[in-house]
C-alpha positions in Angstrom: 125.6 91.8 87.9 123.3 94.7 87.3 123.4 98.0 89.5 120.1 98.1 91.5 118.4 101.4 92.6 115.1 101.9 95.0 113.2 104.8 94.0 111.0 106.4 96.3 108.6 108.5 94.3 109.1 106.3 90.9 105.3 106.3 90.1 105.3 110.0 89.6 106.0 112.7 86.7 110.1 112.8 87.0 110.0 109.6 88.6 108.9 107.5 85.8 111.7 109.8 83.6 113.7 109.0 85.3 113.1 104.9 86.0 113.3 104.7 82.5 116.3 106.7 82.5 117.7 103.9 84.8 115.9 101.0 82.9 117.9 102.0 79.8 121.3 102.0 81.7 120.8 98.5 82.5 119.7 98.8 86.3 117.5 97.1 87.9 115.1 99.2 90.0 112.7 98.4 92.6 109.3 101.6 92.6 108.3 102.6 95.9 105.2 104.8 95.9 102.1 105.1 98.0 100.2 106.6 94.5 99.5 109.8 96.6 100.4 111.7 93.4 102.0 109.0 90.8 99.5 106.7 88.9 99.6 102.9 88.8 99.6 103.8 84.8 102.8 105.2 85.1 103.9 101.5 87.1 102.6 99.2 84.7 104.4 100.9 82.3 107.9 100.3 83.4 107.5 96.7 84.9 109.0 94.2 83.6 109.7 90.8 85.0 113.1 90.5 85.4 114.2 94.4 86.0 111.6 96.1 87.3 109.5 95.8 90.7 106.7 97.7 92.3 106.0 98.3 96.1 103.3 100.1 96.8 104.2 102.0 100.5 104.0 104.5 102.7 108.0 105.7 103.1 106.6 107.4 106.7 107.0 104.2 108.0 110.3 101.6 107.6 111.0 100.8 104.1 112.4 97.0 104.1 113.6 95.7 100.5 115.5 92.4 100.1 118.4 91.7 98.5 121.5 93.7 97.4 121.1 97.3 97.0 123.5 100.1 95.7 121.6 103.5 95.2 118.4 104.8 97.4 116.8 107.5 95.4 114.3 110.1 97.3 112.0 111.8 94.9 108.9 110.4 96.7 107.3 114.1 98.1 104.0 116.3 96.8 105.3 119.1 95.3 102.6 121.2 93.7 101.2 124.2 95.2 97.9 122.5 95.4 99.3 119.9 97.7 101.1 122.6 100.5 97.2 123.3 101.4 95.4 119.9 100.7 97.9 117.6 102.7 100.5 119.9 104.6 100.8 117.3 107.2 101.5 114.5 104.8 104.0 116.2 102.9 106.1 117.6 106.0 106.2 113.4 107.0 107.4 112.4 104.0 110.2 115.1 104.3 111.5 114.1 107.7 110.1 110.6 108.6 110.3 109.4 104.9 113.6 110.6 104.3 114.9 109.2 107.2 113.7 105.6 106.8 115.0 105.8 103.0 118.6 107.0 104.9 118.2 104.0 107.6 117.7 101.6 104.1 120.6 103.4 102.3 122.9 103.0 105.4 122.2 98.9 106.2 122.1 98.2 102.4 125.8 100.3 102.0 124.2 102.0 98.6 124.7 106.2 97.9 121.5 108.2 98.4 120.4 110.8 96.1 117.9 113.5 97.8 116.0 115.2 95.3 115.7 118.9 97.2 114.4 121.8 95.8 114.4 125.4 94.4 111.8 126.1 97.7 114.9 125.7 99.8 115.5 129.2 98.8 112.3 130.6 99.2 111.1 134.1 97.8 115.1 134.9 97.2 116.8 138.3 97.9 120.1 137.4 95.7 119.6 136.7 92.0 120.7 134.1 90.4 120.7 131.3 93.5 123.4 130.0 94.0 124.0 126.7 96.2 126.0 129.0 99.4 122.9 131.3 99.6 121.1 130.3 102.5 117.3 131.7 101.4 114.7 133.8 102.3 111.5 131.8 103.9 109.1 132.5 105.4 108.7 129.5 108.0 105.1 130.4 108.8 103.4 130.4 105.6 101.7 128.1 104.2 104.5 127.3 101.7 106.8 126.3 104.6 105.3 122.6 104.8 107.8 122.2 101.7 110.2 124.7 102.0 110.7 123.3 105.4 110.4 120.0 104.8 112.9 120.3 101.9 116.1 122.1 104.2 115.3 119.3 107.0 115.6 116.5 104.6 118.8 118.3 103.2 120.1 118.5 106.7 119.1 115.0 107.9 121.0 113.9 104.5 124.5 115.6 105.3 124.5 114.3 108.6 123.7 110.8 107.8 127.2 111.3 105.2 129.0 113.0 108.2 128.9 111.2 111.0 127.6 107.7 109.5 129.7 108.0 105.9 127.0 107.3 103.9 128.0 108.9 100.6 125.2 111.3 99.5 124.1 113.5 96.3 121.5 116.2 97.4 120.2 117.6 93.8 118.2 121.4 94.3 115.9 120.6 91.1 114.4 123.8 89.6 110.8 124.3 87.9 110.5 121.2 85.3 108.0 120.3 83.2 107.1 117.8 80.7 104.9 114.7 79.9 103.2 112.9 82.5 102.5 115.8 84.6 99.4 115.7 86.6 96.7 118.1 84.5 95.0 119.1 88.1 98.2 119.5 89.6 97.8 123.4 89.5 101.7 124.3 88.3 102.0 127.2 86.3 102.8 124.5 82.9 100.0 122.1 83.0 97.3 125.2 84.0 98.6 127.0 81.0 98.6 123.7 78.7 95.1 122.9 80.0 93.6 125.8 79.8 94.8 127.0 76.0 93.4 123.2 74.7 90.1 123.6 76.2 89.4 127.1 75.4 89.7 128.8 78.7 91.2 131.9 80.0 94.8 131.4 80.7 95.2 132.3 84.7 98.3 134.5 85.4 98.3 135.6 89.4 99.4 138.6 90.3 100.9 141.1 87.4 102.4 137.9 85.9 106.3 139.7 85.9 107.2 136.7 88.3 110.3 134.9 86.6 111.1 131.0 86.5 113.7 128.8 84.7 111.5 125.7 82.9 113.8 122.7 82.8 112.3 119.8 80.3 112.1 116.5 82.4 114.3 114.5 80.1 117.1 117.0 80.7 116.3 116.8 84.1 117.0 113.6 84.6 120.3 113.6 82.7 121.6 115.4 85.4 120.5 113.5 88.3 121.6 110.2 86.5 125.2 111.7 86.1 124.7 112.9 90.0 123.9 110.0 91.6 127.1 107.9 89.6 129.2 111.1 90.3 131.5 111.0 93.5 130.0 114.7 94.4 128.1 115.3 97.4 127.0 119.2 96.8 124.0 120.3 96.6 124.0 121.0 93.2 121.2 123.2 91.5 119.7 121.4 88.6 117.6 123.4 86.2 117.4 125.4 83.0 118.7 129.3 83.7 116.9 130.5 80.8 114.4 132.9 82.9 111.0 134.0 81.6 108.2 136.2 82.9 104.6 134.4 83.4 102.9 136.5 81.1 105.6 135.5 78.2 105.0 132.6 79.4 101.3 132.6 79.1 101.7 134.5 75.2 104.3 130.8 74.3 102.0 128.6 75.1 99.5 130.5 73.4 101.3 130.1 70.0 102.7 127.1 70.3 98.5 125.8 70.5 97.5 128.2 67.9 94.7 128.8 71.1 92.3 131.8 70.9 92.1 131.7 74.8 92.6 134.8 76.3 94.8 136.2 79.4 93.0 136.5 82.7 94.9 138.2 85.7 93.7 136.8 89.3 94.9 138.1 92.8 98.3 135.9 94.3 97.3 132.9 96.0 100.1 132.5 98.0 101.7 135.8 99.2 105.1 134.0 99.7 105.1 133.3 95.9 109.1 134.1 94.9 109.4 136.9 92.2 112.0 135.8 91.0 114.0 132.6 90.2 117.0 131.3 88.3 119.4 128.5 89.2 123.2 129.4 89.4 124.4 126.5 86.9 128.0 126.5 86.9 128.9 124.2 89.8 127.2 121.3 88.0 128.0 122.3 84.6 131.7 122.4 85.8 131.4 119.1 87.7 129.5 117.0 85.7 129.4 118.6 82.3 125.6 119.0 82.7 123.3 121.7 81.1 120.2 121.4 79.5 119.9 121.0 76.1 116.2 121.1 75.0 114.5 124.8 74.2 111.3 125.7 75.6 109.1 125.9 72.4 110.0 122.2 71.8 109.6 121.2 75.4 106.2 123.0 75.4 105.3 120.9 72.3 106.0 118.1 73.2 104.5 118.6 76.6 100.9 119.4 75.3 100.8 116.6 73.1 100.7 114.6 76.4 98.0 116.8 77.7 96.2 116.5 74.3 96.2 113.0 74.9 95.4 113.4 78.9 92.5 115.6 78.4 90.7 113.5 75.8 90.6 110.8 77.8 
């Protein structure tokens, strides 16, 4: 018999990488997604009769599924910047209410949960690189908390829900990622810069664009949670790419890899919590699970805005 997986979140950008991920591994996998932020494109695109079903819900209230389960996977959560303003109280459900009903189906069921968490859980970080003992720097009354927040209560809820109810658990810190089937409008550094350079605008860089991040390509991505969520280790683990680059070198890659005449335009900060810098510590899952990523930036970025090529055109 197949292994079957529920995964909250499925419709979206590393959700569908990662259904198909699971699709070619030979499990069958059950979507749930309210299409808050994933597309019913994405959906139709991995069904399939036999192996593939679609719920569309709400994981803020109970999530029932029938049959035999053996891994719950939580990646269901808005996690653009444009989403911490737009739906703060949404996204702060889905971290504690959502989480919690996909623990209550991974506990009846007897399956393993895998949380995706987050690089917010460290906020604007005062030790370089993270590392997964360093308990962050954030600010709980900004507006980036509704995420940052909601990420370190899911992670809690998680580890007790192992601890006191042995459910066995995988909680996955995923760093900046990037790749096809990201939302254009979604306003991440990425799909502005990709956006911008094919349609002949100024490429925006906030603040004096020296802010770091570490750009992990989805595909890669998902190789790691895949050999998480069949691994026997609980962690967290940081998942992510510890190549750092500045947002201005950034900006001057993607600029080349379009052959774009756009030009650089520096705006104020929009968030004043925005970390400076950021870079996974790697070696715990490297060591563990013999994961790193393997995909370089400039072909990442390539094959990334042929997607948006695509995406914009229509």
């Amino acid at each position: 018999m197949r292994p079957r997986a529920v995964v909250a979140g499925g419709a979206g950008f590393i959700g569908y990488t990662f259904v198909s991920r699971l699709l070619q591994e030979d499990f069958d996998v059950v979507i749930v997604d309210n299409l808050a932020t994933g597309t019913r494109h994405n959906v139709n695109e991995l069904l399939c009769e036999d192996r593939c079903e679609f719920y569309e819900r709400d994981i803020c209230e109970p999530v029932e599924i029938s049959g035999p389960i053996d891994y719950v996977v939580n990646l269901a959560c808005p996690a653009s910047p444009v989403d911490f303003s737009r739906i703060p109280v949404e996204i702060m459900r889905t971290c504690s209410e959502g989480t919690y009903h996909l623990l209550e189906l991974a506990l009846h069921k007897g399956a393993e949960f895998l949380q995706a968490s987050t690089s917010e859980v460290y906020g604007d970080p005062e030790v370089h690189p993270q590392r997964e003992d360093y308990t962050g720097n954030v600010n709980i009354s900004g507006p980036r908390a509704v995420y940052d927040e909601g990420k370190r209560y899911a992670e809690v809820l998680t580890l007790t829900y192992h601890r006191t109810l042995d459910v066995p658990v995988h909680i996955a810190r995923i760093f900046n990622t990037y790749g096809p089937r990201m939302r254009p409008d979604d306003g991440r550094v990425v799909s502005n810069f990709c956006v911008q350079a094919l349609t002949g605008q100024p490429l925006t860089v906030y603040g004096d664009g020296n802010q770091t991040r570490c750009f992990c390509y989805v595909e890669d991505l998902t190789e790691g949670l895949f050999r998480f969520m069949t691994s026997q280790y609980t962690g967290p683990f940081n998942i992510g790419s510890p190549e750092e680059i500045t947002m201005n070198e950034l900006a001057q890659r993607v600029l080349e890899v379009t052959g774009s005449s756009s030009a650089i335009e520096q705006r104020p900060l929009l968030h004043p919590d925005d970390p400076k810098r950021r870079r996974p510590a790697v070696e715990r899952v490297n060591e563990a699970l013999g994961w790193q990523p393997v995909t370089d930036l400039t072909t990442g970025l390539r094959q990334t805005l042929a997607w948006f090529a695509q995406a914009v055109e229509e």
